[in-house]
C-alpha positions as a printed Julia matrix, in Angstrom:
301×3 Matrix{Float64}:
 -42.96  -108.26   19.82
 -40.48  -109.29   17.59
 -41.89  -107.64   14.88
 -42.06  -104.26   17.03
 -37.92  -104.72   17.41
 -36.88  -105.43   14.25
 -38.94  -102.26   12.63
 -36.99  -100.39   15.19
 -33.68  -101.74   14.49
 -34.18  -100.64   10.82
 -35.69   -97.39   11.56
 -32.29   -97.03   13.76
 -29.84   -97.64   10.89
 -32.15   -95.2     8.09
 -31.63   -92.6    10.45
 -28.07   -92.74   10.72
 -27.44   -92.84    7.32
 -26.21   -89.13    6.44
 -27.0    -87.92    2.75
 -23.98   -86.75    0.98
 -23.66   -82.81    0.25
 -24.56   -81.61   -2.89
 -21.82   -80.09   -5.11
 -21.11   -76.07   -4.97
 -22.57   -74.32   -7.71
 -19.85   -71.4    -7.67
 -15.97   -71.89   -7.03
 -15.06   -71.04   -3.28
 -12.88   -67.28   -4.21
 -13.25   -66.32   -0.75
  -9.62   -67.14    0.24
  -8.32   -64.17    0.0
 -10.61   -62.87    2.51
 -10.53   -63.46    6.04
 -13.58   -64.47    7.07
 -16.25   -64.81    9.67
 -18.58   -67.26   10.65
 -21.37   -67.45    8.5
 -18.76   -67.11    5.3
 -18.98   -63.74    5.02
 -15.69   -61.51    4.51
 -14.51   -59.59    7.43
 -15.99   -56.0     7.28
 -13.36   -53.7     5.29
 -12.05   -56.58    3.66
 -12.98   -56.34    0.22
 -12.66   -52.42    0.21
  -9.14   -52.66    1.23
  -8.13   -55.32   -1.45
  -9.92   -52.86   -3.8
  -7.41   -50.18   -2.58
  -4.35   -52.28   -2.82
  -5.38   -53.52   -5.69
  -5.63   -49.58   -7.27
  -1.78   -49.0    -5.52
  -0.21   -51.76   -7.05
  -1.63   -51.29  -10.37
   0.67   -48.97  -12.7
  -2.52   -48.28  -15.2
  -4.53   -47.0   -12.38
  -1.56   -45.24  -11.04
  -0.69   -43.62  -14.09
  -5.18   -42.55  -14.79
  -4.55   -40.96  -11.45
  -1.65   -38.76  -12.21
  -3.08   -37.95  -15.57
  -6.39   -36.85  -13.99
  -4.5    -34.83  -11.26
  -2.3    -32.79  -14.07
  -4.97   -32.25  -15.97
  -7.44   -30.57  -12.91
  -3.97   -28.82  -11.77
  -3.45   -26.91  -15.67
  -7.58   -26.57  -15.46
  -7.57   -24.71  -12.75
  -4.1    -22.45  -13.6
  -6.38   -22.08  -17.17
  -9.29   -20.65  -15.03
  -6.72   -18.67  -12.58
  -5.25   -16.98  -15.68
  -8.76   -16.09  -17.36
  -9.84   -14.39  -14.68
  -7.19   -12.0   -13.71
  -7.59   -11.54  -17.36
 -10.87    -9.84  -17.15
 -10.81    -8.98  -13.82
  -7.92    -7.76  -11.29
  -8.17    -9.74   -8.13
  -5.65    -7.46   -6.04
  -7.72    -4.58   -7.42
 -10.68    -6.04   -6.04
  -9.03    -6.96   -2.86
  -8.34    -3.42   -2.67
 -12.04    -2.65   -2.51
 -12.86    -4.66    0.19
 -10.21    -4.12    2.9
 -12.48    -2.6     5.58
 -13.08    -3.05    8.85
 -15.94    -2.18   11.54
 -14.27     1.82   12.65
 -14.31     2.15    8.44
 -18.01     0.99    7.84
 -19.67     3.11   10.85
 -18.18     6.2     9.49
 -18.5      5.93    5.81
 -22.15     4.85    6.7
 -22.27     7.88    9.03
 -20.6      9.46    5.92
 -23.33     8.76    3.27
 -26.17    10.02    5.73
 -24.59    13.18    6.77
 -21.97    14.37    4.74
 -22.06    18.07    5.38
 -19.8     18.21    8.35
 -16.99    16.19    6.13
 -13.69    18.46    5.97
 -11.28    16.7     4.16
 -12.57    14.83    0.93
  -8.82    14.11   -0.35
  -7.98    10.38   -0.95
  -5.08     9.52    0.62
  -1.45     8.56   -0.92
   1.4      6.37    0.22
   3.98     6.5    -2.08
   1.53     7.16   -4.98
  -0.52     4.14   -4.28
  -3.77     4.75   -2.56
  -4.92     3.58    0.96
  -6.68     0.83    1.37
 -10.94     1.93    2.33
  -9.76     1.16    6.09
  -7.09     3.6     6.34
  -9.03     6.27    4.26
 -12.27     7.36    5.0
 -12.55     9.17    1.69
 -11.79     5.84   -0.14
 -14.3      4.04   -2.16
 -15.01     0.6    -1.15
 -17.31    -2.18   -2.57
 -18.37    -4.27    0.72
 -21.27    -1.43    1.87
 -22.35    -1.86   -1.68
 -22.71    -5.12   -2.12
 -23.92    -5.77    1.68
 -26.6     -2.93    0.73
 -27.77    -4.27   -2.55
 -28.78    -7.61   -0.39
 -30.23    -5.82    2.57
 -32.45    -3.57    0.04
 -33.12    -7.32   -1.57
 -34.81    -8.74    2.22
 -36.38    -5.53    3.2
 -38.12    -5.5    -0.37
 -39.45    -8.97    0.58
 -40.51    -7.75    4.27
 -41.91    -4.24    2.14
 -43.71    -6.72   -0.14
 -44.92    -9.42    2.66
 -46.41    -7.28    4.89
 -48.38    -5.3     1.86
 -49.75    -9.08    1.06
 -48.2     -8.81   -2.52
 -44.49   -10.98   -1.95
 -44.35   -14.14   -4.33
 -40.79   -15.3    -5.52
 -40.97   -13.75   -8.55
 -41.64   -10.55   -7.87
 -38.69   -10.94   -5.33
 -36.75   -11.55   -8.2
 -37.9     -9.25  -10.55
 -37.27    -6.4    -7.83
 -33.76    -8.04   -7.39
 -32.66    -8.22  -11.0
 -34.4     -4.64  -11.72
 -31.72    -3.35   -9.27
 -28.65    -4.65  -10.3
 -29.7     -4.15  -14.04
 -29.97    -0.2   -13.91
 -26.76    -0.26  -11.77
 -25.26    -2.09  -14.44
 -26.41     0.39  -16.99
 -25.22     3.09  -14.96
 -21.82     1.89  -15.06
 -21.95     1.37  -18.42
 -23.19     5.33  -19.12
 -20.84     6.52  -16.81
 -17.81     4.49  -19.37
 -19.54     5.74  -22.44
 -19.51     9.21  -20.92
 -15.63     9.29  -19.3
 -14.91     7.98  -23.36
 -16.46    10.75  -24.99
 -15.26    13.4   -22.31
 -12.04    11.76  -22.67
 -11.83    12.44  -18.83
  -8.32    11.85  -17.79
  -7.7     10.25  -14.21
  -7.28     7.0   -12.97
 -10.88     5.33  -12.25
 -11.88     2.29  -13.09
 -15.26     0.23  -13.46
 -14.89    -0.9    -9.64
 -14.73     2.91   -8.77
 -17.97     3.8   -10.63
 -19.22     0.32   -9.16
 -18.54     1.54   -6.15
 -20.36     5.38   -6.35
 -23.25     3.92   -7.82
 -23.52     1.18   -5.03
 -23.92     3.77   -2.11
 -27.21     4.67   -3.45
 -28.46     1.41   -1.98
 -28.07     3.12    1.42
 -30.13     5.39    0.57
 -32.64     3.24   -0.74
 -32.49     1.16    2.47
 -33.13     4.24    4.64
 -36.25     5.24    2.58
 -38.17     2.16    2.25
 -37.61     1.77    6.24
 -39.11     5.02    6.77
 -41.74     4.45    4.61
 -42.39     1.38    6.15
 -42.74     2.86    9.86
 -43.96     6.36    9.03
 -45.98     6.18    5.57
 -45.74     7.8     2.33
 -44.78    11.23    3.96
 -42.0      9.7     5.72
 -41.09     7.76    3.07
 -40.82    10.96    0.63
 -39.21    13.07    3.31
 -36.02    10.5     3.74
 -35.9     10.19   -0.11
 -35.01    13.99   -0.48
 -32.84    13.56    2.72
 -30.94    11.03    1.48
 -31.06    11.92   -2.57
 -29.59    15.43   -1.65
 -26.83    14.21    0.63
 -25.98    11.23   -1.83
 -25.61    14.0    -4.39
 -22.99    16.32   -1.89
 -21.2     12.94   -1.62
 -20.55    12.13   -5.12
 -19.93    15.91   -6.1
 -17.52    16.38   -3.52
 -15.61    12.86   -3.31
 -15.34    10.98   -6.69
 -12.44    11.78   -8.87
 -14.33    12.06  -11.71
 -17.18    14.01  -10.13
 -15.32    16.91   -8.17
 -17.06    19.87   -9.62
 -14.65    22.36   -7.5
 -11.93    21.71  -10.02
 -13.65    20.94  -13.2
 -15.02    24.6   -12.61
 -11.69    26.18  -12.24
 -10.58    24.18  -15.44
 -13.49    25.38  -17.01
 -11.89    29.37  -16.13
  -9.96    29.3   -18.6
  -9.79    27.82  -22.42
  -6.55    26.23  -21.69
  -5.85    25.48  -18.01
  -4.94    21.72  -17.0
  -4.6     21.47  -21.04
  -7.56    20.54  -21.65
 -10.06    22.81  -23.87
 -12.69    23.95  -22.26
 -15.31    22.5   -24.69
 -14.47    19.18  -23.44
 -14.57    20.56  -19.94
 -18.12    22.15  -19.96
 -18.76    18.46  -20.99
 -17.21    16.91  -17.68
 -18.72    19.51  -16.19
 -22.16    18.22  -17.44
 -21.35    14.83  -17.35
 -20.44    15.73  -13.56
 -24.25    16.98  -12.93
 -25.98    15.24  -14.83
 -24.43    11.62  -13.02
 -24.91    13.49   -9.84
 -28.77    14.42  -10.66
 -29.59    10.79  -11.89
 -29.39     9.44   -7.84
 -32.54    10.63   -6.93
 -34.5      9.17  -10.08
 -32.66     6.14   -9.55
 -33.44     5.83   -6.06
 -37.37     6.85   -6.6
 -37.64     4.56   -9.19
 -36.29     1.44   -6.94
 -38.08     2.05   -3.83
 -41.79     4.25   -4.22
 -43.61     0.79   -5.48
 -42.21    -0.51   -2.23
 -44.1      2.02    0.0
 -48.15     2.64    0.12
């Protein structure tokens, strides 16, 4: 028995005896930091002594400022190079329509036989803006056109069983390419004509452009009534694209180029150059319908 007590008096005093912590392998920074149990810094903590850190620091504050004037003059660089090439109150110009505008100039392009009037309108020789002139060319039916003819090639292409992204593309980039070359004709041609008026490459942009209407109107009818539907909107809508351009462009108003062409030197201008606007008149007028056929019959089976 007194062997039993003493072995528990010493097993008593062994457990009692705490062993000493061992030393930190890392200085305690955490000071700074208010923190929670477990030791961990309160949430935020270390992101805003980051940020004061960055505020009170006149290097960081001075990278900043330097990085801020240099995006400011990068971005007055890119502001500068591109009213350079391009005019961006000209090109607002071109797209100030509205709903009234769009419904009629669409109603416009379809039927233009009724159409009276074909003058563009003047306020203090400046021209109305597309909303206030129906006879005004705009880019927005254009450029909305170009990427509704885009989806309904896809649809066209889909339902045939023959869509794949690339021909999507190819379709896509075959458009905008011969527009493109258009426009670039129609330059060469004003150049050589030495046509004298005020259009620019956003007005031929925008007489080339309404051919996509066309094109949309064809392919749908092709799509719901076959090939002969398809070739009876084409000359619907090639032959009243042609009365549109003939009648409304500056460039292409036939009416007066043929009373210049009267005489050898009406408006001042010889009338060897104007038999050339003259042709140059037709023959921009003429390539519509090749245009459009070429775009759109590979669409419809």
């Amino acid at each position: 028995m007194a062997y039993h007590s003493g072995y528990g008096a010493h097993g008593s005093k062994h457990r009692a005896r705490a062993a000493p912590d061992p030393p930190p392998l890392f200085d305690d920074t955490s000071g700074g930091y208010s923190s929670q149990p477990g030791g961990y810094p309160a949430p935020g903590a270390d992101v805003a002594f980051n940020v004061n850190h960055l505020i009170g620091d006149p290097m960081a504050n001075m990278a900043m400022t330097y990085g801020s004037s240099i995006a400011s003059h990068g971005k007055d660089m890119v502001h500068k190079e591109l009213h350079r090439f391009v005019s961006v109150n000209k090109l607002k110009y071109f797209f100030a329509v509205d709903t009234a505008y769009v419904a009629k100039k669409l109603g416009l392009l379809v039927f233009p036989y009724t159409h009276q009037n074909w003058e563009v309108q003047y306020s203090r020789d400046v021209p109305l803006p597309p909303r206030q002139d129906l006879n005004a060319p705009d880019l927005y039916i254009p450029t909305m056109a170009f990427i509704t003819y885009v989806l309904l090639a896809g649809m066209a292409l889909g339902i045939q069983k023959r869509f794949s992204p690339e021909v999507l593309g190819l379709c896509a980039s075959t458009a905008l390419v011969w527009v493109v070359m258009e426009v670039l004709a129609l330059l060469l041609g004003v150049y050589l004509a030495t046509v004298r008026s005020d259009l620019s490459t956003f007005h031929l942009l925008a007489y080339s452009g309404y051919k996509y209407v066309g094109m949309i109107l064809s392919v749908l009818t092709g799509l719901l009534f076959g090939s002969d539907g398809y070739y009876v909107a084409l000359a619907w809508t090639s032959s009243a694209l042609m009365y549109f351009i003939l009648q409304l462009s500056p460039l292409f108003q036939v009416r007066s180029l043929r009373t210049a062409a009267l005489g050898p030197d009406s408006m001042g201008v010889p009338a060897p150059r104007q038999h050339l606007q003259l042709y140059l008149t037709l023959g921009a007028a003429a390539f519509q319908p090749l245009m459009i056929y070429w775009l759109t019959f590979h669409l419809v089976r």
